[in-house]
Structure formats: C-alpha cells, structure tokens
N, C-alpha and C positions, 0 to 999 in steps of 0.2 A: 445447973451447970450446963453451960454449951458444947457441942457438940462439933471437932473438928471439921469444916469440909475437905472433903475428896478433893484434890488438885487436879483430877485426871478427867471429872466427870463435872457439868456446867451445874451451876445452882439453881437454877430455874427449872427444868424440865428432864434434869437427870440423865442427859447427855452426856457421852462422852466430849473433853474438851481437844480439836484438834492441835496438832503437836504444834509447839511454839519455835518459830523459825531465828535461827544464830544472823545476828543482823553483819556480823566481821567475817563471815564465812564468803571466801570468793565464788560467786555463782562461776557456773560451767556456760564458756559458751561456744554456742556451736555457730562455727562462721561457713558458711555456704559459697562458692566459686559457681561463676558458670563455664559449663563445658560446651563444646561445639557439638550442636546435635543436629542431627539432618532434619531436612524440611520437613515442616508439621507437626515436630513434637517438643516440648517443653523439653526447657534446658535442666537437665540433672543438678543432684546438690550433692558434691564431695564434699565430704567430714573429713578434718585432720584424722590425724592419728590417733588415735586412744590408749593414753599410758596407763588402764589399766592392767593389771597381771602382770607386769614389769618387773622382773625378777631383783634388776641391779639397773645402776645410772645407764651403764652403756647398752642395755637394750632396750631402754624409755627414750633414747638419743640415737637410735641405729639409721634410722631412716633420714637424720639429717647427713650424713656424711656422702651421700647419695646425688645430694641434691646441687645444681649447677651453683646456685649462692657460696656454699659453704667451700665447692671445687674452686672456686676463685680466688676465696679469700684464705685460702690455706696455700696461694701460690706466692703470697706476698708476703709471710709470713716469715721474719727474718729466720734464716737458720746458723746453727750453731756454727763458724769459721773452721773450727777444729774437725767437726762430725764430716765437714765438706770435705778437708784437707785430708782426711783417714778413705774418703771414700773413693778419690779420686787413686790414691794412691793403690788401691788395693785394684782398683782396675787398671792401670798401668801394669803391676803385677802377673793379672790373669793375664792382660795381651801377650807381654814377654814370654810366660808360658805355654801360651797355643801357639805363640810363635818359633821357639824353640823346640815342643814337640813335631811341628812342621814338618822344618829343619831335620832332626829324627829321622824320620820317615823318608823325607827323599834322601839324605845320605845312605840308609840303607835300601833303598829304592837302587837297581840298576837305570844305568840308561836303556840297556834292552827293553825293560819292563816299561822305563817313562813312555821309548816310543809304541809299544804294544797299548798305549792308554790313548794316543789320540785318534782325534776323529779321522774316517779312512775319506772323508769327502772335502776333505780340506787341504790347501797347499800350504802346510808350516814354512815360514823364513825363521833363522834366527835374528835375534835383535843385529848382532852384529854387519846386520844387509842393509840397516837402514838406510836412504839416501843413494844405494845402488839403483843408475838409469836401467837395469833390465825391467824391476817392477813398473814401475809405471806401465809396459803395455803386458802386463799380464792381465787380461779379461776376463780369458774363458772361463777360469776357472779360479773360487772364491782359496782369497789366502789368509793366515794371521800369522802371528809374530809370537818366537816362543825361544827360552831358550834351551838351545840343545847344540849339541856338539858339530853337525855337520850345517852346513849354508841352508840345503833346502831339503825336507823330505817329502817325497811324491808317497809311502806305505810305510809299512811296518817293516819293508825287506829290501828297499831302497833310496838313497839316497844322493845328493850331491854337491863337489866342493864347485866353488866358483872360483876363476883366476884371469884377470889381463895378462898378458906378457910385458904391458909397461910397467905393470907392480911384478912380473916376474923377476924382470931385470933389475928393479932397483933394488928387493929382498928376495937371493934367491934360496933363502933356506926358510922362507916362508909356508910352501908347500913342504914339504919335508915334516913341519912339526904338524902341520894338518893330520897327514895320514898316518902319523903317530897313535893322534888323540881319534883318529877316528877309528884304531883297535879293527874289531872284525863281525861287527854288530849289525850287520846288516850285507844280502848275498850279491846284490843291485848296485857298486859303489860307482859312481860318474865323475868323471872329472872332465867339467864344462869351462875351456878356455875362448875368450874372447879376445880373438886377433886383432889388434888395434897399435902394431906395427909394422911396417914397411918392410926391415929387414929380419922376418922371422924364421930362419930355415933354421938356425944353430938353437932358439929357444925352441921350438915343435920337438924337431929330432931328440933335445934333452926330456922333456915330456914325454913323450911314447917311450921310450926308453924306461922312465920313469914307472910308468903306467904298466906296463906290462911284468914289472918287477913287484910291483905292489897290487898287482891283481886289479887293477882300475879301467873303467871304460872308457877312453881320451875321445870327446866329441866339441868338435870344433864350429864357432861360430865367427863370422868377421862382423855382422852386428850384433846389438839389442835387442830388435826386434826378434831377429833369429835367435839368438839366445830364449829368449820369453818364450816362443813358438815349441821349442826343444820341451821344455817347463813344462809348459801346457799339455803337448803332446804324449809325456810320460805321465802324468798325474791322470789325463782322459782315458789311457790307455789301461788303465793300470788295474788290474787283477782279469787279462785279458788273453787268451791265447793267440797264439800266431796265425791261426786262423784264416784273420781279416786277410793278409797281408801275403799268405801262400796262397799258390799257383792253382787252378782246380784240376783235380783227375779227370784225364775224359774215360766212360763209362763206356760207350759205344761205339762200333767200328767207325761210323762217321769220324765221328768227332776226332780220332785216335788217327786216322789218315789225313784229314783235318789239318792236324798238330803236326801233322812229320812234313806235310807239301809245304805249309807257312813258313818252315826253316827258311826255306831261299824267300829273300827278301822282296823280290817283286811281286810275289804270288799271295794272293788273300785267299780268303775265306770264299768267296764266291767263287773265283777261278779255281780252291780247290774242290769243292762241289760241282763244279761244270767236268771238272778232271773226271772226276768219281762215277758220274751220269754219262761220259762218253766212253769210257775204257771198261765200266764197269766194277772193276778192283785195284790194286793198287799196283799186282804184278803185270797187271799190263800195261799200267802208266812207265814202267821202269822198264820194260822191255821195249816200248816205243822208240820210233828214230825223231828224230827231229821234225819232220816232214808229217809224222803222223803225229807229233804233238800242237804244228799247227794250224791245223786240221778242227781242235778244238776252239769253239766260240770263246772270245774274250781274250786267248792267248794271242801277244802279240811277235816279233822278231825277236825280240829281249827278253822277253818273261820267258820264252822256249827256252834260247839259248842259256839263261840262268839255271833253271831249272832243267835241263839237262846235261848241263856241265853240273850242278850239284848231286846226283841224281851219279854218275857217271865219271865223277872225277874221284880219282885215288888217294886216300887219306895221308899217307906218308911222302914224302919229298923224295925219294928214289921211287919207289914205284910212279912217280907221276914223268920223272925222266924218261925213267923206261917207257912208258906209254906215251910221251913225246917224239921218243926216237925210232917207235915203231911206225910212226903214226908218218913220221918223215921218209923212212925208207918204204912205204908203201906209195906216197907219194911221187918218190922217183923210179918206181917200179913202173908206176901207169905211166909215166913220163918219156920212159926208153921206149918201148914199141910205136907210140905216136912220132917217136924221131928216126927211129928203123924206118917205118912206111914213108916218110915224105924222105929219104933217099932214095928207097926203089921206083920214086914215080918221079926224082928228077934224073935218074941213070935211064929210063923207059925213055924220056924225054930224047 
C-alpha cells in the first residue's frame, strides 16, 4: 500500500514546498512620483496612502476630500433646489435679526452717549449738509458724515446749527424746531448764520434775540470760506484753554511801566525804555514838565505833548473843565500886568 505524499514538503529532496501564489488576487502597487529635490540629490519616492488599519470607509477615504481634484469637482456638483432655498432663507433671517437687535441698542442708546462714542479728531457733518458750499473748503481738518442731531460737532460738549437768512426768510420756523431737537446735550451750542442778504438788519436782530433766549452763540459769517474757517478753528482749538489768546502778565517793573507808558498811543516800547533809563522811575516821568520830557532821546513834539496830556489830563468831564478854566484864568492873570506896564511907559512918554 502507498503512502500519501506531504503537500507541504517537495518529493525529491524533502523540502519544504514554497507557498503557491492566488493568480485572481490584485497585486499591490506601489506608484512612485517625483518630488522637487535640491541640487545633487536623488528625487524622493512618495507612497500613496496605505489603507491599512482603516477602521471604516470614511477614514480609508479621508485624505481624498483634502485634495485640489476632489475641491473642484464637488463645486459642480448639482445641489438640492430646496437645501439652497432653506439656506438662503434662514440667512435673510439672521440679517434681519442683527439688524433689529441693532436698532435695540441705539434706540436705547442716548444721543448724549452716541456723541461721547465719537472720534475726538474728527469733524462729524450730518448727512443732512450734504451738497452745503461751506464744506468744500474745509481742509484743515479731516471730516465724515454721520447721523446726528445737530449740523456739525467740533467734541463731545459742542456743537453747531447752520443757517442762511435766505432759507431764514423763506422757512422762518425752521430754526425753532432745530433747537427743540437739539434739547441740552451739549454746553458749546453755535449758531453759525451765513449772511447772504443785502437787507438783513430785521433777520440778525430776530437771531440774537433768538440766541440769547435759547442760550446759543450767534456767530456771523458773510462768506463760505469764513464760515469753514469759523469750523476749522473751533475743531483745532478744541479741548484748549484760553491761554493762547489772553494778554501776558508782566512779572517785572520794567515790563509793568512798559505797559502803563504804551497806553498813549504814540509811545512804544523803546521810547518807553528810553523814559525809564532817563528819569529813572516812573514817578519822575509823571512829575516832569513838558520841556523835561523833551529832553528825552526819541521823544518828539507829539509824542510829549500826548503823553503828557495822558499822563496829566483828568478822567471825568467836569473836572477837566475845571482844569480848563483854571488854566484860562491863569492865563489872563499873566496877561493884565504885561498891559499895566506898557501904560506906564506910554504915560512916561
């Protein structure tokens, strides 16, 4: 009886037989790209993916969704009419929402508050200037367009209306509902009219009238450009003390005798220094006569006699009489004895 052979092991030489290969089975292949490699070295070999350990479809497939091919072809890809028509709608939705809570917000929003939010380097107009000739020469200083209650705000504490007297005259209850709406919101309020009539004396006088009953600052321009200038100048000025614009203290005697000789209008700054350096002090410039005041270098006939008529002349209008009239009967005092003598030396005769 024969003896089965071993399938596993070769007949001949009692080998193991190696394993016999599945000819339907898809070989695995590996496809190789080249990549860009710098000078002097052999170009790399990138392997696909390898879907082994792949839990489920969609993470053997993750790395395609990635890829520029697959972003293309999923743009063309008709979509559902309906999915669009729901999606669209539902963001029309959200706008109207953010746009109503908005709304919210600035209705409970003051205007005090709105104007405390803008920028302090900027010249707000409201929309409603548009087309007004003052902007176009506003230069100095950068503006935008906003809307708020009053024409223009230069801060947070001042503001102002703008007004022709041609549009005065033809709506005059125009102003009136302005400074209704513009309440008490601000401590700065301007009212900027641009005179661009001939006969305005009955419109001004109703204005200031106006203005002083509503607590307003009436400042008057007869151009544009003046008007703009006015703009500018409050906006540059603005969070500034008066400073620039007050007189300076004089600190030192000089300076402070200086200030009182300048009073009279011929005399400067050098004649009063010359004053100063020839009398010394001030009480002897005041006690001088005429003759010792021109005496002093630089003073001329005019500049004395101003300066000692200033100096010498009495503040009230009666006493300046009286010092006229003394001044006259002294006069005919020295008068009569000069007329006495030339009798006695024509009676001698």
């Amino acid at each position: 009886m024969m003896k089965s052979k071993d399938l596993s092991s070769n007949g001949t030489n009692g080998k193991p037989a190696a394993p016999i290969a599945n000819p339907y089975a898809r070989k695995r292949q590996t496809r190789s790209t080249n990549l860009p490699s710098e000078a002097g070295e052999k170009p790399k070999v990138a392997k696909l993916h390898s879907f082994e350990g792949a839990a489920s479809f969609s993470q053997a497939f993750q790395s395609i969704d990635e890829t520029s091919h697959f972003k293309e072809q999923l743009k063309t890809v008709a979509r559902d009419p309906n999915v669009t028509r729901l999606e669209e709608e539902q963001r029309e939705l959200d706008l109207q929402e953010n746009h109503l809570h908005s709304k919210e917000i600035e209705s409970k929003m003051s205007d005090k508050d709105h104007h405390a939010l803008l920028q302090p380097h900027m010249l707000y107009v409201s929309t409603k200037q548009r087309g007004n000739g003052v902007l176009k020469f506003i230069r100095n200083v950068p503006f935008a367009y906003s809307k708020m209650v009053p024409d223009y705000i230069m801060s947070s504490t001042s503001c102002a209306l703008f007004l022709s007297i041609k549009y005065h005259q033809l709506y005059p209850h125009y102003i009136h509902r302005r400074l209704a709406e513009l309440k008490s919101d601000f401590k700065v309020r301007i009212l900027l009219v641009l005179v661009d009539v001939e006969d305005n004396a009955n419109a001004l006088l109703y204005l200031n009238k106006l203005s002083v009953t509503n607590n307003v600052t009436l400042v008057l321009a007869w151009t544009e450009q003046e008007a703009a200038r006015y703009l500018e100048t409050y906006k540059a000025l603005n969070g500034k003390d008066a400073s620039i614009i007050q007189r300076k203290e004089a600190n030192n005697y000089t300076d402070q005798v200086t200030e009182f000789l300048t009073g009279a209008k011929p005399v400067n700054k050098t004649d009063s220094v010359n004053l100063l350096s020839h009398f010394s002090n001030l009480q002897a410039i005041m006690a001088a006569s005429k003759d010792e005041l021109a005496l002093c270098p630089g003073l001329g006939q005019v500049k004395v006699q101003k300066l000692h008529d200033a100096i010498h002349r009495p503040f009230s209008v009666h006493a300046a009489r009286n010092l006229k009239r003394q001044q006259l009967e002294e006069e005919k005092k020295e008068m009569l004895p000069k007329s006495g003598d030339s009798d006695e030396k024509e009676d001698e005769r």
